[in-house]
C-alpha positions as CSV (number, residue, x, y, z in Angstrom):
1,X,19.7,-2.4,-10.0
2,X,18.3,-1.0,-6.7
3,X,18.8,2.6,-6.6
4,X,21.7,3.5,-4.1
5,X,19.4,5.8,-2.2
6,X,16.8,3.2,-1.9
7,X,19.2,1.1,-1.0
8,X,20.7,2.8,2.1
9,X,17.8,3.9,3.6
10,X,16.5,0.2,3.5
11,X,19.7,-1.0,5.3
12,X,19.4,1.7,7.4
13,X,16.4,0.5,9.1
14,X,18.6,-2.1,10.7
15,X,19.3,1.1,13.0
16,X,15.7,1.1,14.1
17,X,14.6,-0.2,17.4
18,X,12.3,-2.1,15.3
19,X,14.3,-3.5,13.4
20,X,16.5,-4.8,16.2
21,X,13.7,-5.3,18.3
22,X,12.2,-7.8,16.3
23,X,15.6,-9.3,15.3
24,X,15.3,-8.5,11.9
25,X,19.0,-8.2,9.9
26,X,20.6,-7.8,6.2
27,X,23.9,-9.1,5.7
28,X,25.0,-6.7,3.8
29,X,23.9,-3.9,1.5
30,X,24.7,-6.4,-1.3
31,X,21.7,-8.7,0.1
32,X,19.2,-5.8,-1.2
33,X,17.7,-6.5,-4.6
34,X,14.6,-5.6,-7.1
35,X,12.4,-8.4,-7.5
36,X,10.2,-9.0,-10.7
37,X,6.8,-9.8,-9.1
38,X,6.1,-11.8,-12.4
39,X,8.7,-14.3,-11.0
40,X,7.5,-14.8,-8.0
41,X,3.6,-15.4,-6.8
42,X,4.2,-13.6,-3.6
43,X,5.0,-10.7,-5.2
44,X,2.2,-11.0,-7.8
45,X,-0.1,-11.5,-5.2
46,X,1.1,-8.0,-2.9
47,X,0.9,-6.4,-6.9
48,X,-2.7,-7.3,-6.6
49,X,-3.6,-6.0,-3.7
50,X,-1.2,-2.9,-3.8
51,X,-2.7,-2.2,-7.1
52,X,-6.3,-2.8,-5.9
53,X,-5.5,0.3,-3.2
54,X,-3.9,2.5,-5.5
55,X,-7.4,2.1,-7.7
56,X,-9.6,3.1,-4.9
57,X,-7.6,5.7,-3.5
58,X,-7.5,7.7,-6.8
59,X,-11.0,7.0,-8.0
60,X,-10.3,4.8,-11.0
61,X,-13.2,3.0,-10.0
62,X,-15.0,5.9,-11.3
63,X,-13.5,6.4,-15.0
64,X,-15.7,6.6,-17.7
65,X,-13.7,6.3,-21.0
66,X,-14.5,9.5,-23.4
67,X,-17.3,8.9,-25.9
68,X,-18.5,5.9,-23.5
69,X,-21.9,6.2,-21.5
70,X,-20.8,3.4,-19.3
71,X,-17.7,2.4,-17.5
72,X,-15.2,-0.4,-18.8
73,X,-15.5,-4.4,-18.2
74,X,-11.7,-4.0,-16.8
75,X,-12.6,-1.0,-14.7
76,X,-15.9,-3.0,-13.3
77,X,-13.3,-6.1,-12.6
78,X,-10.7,-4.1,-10.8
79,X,-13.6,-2.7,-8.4
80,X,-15.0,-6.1,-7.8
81,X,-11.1,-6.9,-7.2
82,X,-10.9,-4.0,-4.3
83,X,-13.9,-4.7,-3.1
84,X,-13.3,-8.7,-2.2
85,X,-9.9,-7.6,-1.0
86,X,-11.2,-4.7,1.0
87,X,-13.8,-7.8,2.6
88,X,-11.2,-9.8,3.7
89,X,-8.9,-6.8,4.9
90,X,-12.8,-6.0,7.0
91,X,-12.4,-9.6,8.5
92,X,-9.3,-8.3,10.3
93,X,-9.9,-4.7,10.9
94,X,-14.1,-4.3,11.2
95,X,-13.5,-0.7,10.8
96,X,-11.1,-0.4,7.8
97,X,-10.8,3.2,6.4
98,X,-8.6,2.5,3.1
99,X,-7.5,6.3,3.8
100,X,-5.7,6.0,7.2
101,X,-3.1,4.0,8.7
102,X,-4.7,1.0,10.3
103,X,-2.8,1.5,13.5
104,X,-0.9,-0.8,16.3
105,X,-3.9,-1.6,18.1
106,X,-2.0,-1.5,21.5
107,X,1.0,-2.9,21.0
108,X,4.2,-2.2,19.0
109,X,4.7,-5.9,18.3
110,X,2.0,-6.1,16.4
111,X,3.6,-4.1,13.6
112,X,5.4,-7.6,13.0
113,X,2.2,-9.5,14.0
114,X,-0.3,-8.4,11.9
115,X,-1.8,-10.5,8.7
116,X,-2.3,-7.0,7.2
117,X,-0.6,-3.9,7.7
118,X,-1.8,-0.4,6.0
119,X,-0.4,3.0,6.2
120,X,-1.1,6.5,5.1
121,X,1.8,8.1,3.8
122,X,2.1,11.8,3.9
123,X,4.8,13.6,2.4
124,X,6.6,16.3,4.6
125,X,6.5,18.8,2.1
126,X,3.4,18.5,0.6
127,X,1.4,21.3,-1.1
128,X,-2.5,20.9,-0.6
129,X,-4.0,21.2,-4.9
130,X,-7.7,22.0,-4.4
131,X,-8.2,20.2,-7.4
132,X,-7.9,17.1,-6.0
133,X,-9.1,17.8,-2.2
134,X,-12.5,16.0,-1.3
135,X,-15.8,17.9,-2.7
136,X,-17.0,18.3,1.2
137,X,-13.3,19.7,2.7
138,X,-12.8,22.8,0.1
């Protein structure tokens, strides 16, 4: 079940002059639904790459198990994982910076146009930890 919040702000967005822009519509709220990715390749597929991101962005790539010299055969995979998706995502955007929002490039359209679209999200409340701030920006 789709949490209610979730819910409204995603039929919400019909509100946007994107949304209506690009003629995008739900029917109803009732139209909104979780998925389970395993049932669907799609979905499996946007796991993968999501998932690939998410590794990168918080160094995983790095983790050395405790008591291990090296890292693990899963952690090597996933990097080779980001790193053929971050190659193809370089095909479309030479410039890619997994950190930043990839940008519009001109035109608004191409929000909808795009083969791949990423964005930074920053939360409007956040609280800066130093802890986890880049070794070069303290």
């Amino acid at each position: 079940m789709v949490n209610q919040h979730t819910c409204d702000f995603i039929f919400n967005l019909l509100n946007s002059k994107d949304f209506k822009n690009a003629n995008l519509f739900i029917h109803s709220k009732e139209d909104i639904a979780e998925a389970i990715s395993h049932n669907h390749i799609i979905l499996q597929c946007l796991d993968l790459i999501i998932g690939s991101m998410e590794f990168r962005l918080n160094e995983k790539h790095k983790a050395i198990l405790e008591g291990k010299e090296r890292r693990g055969k899963q952690t090597v995979a996933k990097e080779k994982l980001y790193k053929h998706i971050n190659s193809h995502i370089r095909n479309v955007y030479p410039n890619f910076n997994i950190g930043e929002t990839t940008g519009i490039r001109g035109e608004i359209e191409n929000r909808w146009n795009h083969s791949y679209r990423h964005w930074k999200f920053i939360l409007n409340n956040k609280v800066a930890n130093d802890q986890y701030r880049p070794k070069n920006k303290k």
